[in-house]
N, C-alpha and C positions, 0 to 999 in steps of 0.2 A: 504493500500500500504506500504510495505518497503520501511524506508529510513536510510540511513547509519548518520552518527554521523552530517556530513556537512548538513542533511536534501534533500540530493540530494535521488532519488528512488533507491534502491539497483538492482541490476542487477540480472535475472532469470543465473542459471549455467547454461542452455541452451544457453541464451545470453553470455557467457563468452567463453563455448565452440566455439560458431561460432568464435569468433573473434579470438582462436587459428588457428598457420597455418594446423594444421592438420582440426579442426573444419569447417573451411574454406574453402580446397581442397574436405573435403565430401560431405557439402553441395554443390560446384559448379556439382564434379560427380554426384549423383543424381540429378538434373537439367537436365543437359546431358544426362543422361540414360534415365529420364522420357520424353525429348525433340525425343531422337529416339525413344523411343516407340510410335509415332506416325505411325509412320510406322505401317501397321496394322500387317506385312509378319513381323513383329520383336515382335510379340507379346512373341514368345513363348523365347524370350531372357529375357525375363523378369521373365521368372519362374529358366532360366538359373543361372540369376545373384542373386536371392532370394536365392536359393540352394546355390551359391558360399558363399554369405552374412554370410549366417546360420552355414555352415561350419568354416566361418572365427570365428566366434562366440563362436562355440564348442568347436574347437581346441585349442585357445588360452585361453580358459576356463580350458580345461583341463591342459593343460601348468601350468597353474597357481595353480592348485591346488599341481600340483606335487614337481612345482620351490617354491611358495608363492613370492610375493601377487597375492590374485587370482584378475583377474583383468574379472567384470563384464560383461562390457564392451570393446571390443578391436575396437579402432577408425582404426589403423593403421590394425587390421585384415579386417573390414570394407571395408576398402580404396580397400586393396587389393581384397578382392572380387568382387568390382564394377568393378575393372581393369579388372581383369579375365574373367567376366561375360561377359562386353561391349566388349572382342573381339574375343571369343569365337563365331562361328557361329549361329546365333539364331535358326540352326534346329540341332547342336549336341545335345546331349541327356543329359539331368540335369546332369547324374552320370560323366560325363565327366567333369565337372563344379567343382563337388565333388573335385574327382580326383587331378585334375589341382590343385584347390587352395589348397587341403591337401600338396600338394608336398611343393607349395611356401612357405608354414609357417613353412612347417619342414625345409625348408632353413632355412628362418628366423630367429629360435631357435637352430642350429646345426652349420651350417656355420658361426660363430661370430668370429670378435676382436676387441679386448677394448668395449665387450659389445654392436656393433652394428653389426648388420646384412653387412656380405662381398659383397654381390648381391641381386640387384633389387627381390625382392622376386616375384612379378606377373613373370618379364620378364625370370628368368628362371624357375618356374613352365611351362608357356608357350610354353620356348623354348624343353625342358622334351614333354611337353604334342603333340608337332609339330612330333619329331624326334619317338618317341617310338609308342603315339598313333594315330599318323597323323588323330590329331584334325584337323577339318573344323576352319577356323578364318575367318568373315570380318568385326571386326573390327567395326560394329552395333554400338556401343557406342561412336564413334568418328564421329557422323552424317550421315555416309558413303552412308542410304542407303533413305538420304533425298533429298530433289532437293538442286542443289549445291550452293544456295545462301545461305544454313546456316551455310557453314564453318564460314562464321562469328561470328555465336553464339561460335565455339568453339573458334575461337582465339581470341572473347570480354574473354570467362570464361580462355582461359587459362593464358592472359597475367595477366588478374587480380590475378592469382595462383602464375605465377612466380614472380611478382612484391611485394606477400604477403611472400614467402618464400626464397627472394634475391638472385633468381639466374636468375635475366638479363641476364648476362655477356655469361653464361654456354649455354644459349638457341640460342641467336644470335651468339653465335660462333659452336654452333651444326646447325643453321637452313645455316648460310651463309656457310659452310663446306659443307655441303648436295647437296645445289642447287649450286652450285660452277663447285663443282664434276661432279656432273649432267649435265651440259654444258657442262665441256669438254669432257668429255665419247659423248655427242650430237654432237662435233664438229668434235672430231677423229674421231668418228664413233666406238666408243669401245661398248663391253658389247656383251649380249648373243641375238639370233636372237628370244628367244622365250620371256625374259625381257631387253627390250628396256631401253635407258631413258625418253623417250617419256611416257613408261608405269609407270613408279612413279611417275610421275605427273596425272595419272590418279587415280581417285575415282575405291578404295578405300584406294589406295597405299598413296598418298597424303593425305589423314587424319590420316593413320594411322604413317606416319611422324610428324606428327604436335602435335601428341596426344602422342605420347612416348615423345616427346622434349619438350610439358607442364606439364605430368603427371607422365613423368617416369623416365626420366634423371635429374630431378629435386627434384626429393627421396632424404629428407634432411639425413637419416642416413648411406645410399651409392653415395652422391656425396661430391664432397669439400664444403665447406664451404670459403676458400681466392678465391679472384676474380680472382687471375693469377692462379688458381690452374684449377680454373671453365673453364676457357679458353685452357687450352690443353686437361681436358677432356671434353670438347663438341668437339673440333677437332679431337681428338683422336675417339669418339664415331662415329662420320660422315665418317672419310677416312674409318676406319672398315669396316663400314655397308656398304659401297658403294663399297669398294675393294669387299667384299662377295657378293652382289648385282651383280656385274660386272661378277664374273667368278663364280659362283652359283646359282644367281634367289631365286626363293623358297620363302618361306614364315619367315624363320628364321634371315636374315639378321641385321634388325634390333637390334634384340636379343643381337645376336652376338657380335654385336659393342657396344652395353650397358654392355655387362656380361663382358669383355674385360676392358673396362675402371673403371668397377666396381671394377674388380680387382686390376688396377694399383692405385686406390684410395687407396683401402685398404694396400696397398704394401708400398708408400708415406706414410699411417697416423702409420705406425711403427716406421718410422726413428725415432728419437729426433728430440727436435727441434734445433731454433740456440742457443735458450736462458738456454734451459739444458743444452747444449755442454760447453757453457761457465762459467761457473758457479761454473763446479767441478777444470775447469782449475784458474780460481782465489784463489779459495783457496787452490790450491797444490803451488799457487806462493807464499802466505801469508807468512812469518817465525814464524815456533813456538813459543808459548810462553810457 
């Protein structure tokens, strides 16, 4: 057995990985992917999300070969293939899966500032893959097409995600924005006769809220990091999706109100900050010596 200098047992990097937040969120998503493949009718999502996986793999393989470091392994291509995969229709066709997550990682590496990615890379692969090749989505991977007592498993796995990569704050201000909204559009009586509010509350609409607000608004290199920041965008991402919800329906809504607030992230982390601002101003006040 390995043991480090103290004589304590050294750690497998396998065990080091889990306990990163990235380590962390893959293993809960596989959990979850392999918890819906229960489903026998979701079988063939799992050849979907293998395809996405692989891809994720390749591409960011290649990337690296051409950027350096090549990078073996991509966690964060991973991630995004399980996303893709779990909501992805389990009877679209692999290549579709392809597709999709090709698109998201060439966001990922094209769309950058300050060296992160500008947009949820699944969610606009996704929203690409909705508008252009009106992909099937439901969403399989967010338990959707289990009996409805396992939403619990997803909101045991998600809070455990959110509460590993500190954004409380972003989520409860996305989930109480949502269903806010959602009652009043129920009480006016707003919204489209053929998507109700009534019907986002229903399976699979309802998990697939639940699972972009644990798994996708929570994308630590396209959301804030400060808590008052996290808070206007989860509010920001909710009015969004729910104004497009209201006078569009469809399946892109969501999207929508992510790739929006994605941007307005990325638009805030250009400014300066307070403490640059000041700083040049002290020393233009100094007197020369």
């Amino acid at each position: 057995m390995n043991a480090n200098i103290e004589g304590r047992p050294s750690q497998s990097p396998f065990s080091k990985f889990l306990k990163t937040p990235k380590g962390f969120v893959l293993a809960v998503l596989i959990l979850l992917t392999l918890l819906s493949a229960l489903n026998v009718q979701e079988h063939h999502g799992l050849v979907n999300t293998a395809a996405a996986m692989v891809t994720a793999l390749v591409f960011d393989f290649t990337v690296g070969l051409l950027r350096r470091p090549i990078r073996w392994f991509s966690d964060g291509g991973v991630i995004t293939g399980l996303i893709v995969g779990g909501i992805l229709s389990a009877t679209a066709p692999w290549y579709a899966a392809v597709i999709t997550t090709a698109i998201a990682l060439a966001s990922k590496h094209l769309l950058k500032t300050k060296r992160k990615p500008i947009f949820n890379p699944a969610a606009l692969g996704l929203l690409i893959a909705t508008v252009v090749f009106s992909s099937g989505q439901s969403w399989w991977g967010s338990l959707s097409m289990l009996p409805g007592f396992s939403v619990i498993f997803l909101l045991l796995g998600g809070f455990l995600v959110v509460r590993r990569v500190n954004k409380l704050p972003l989520v409860f201000a996305f989930l109480g924005t949502y269903f806010a909204l959602l009652l009043i559009m129920a009480l006016l009586h707003l919204g489209l006769p053929s998507d109700t509010p009534a019907d986002a509350l229903r399976v699979p609409f309802i998990n697939s809220a639940l699972f972009l607000a644990f798994f996708m608004i929570t994308d630590p290199p396209t959301s804030p990091a400060k808590y008052k920041h996290q808070v206007y965008f989860g509010i920001m991402s909710a009015a969004i999706s729910i104004v497009v919800f209201a006078t569009q329906g469809g399946l892109a809504y969501l999207y929508i109100g992510l790739l929006v607030s994605n941007g307005w992230k990325a638009w805030i982390s250009r400014k300066p900050s307070e403490s640059q601002v000041r700083v040049p101003s002290l020393r233009t006040s100094q007197p020369e010596r």
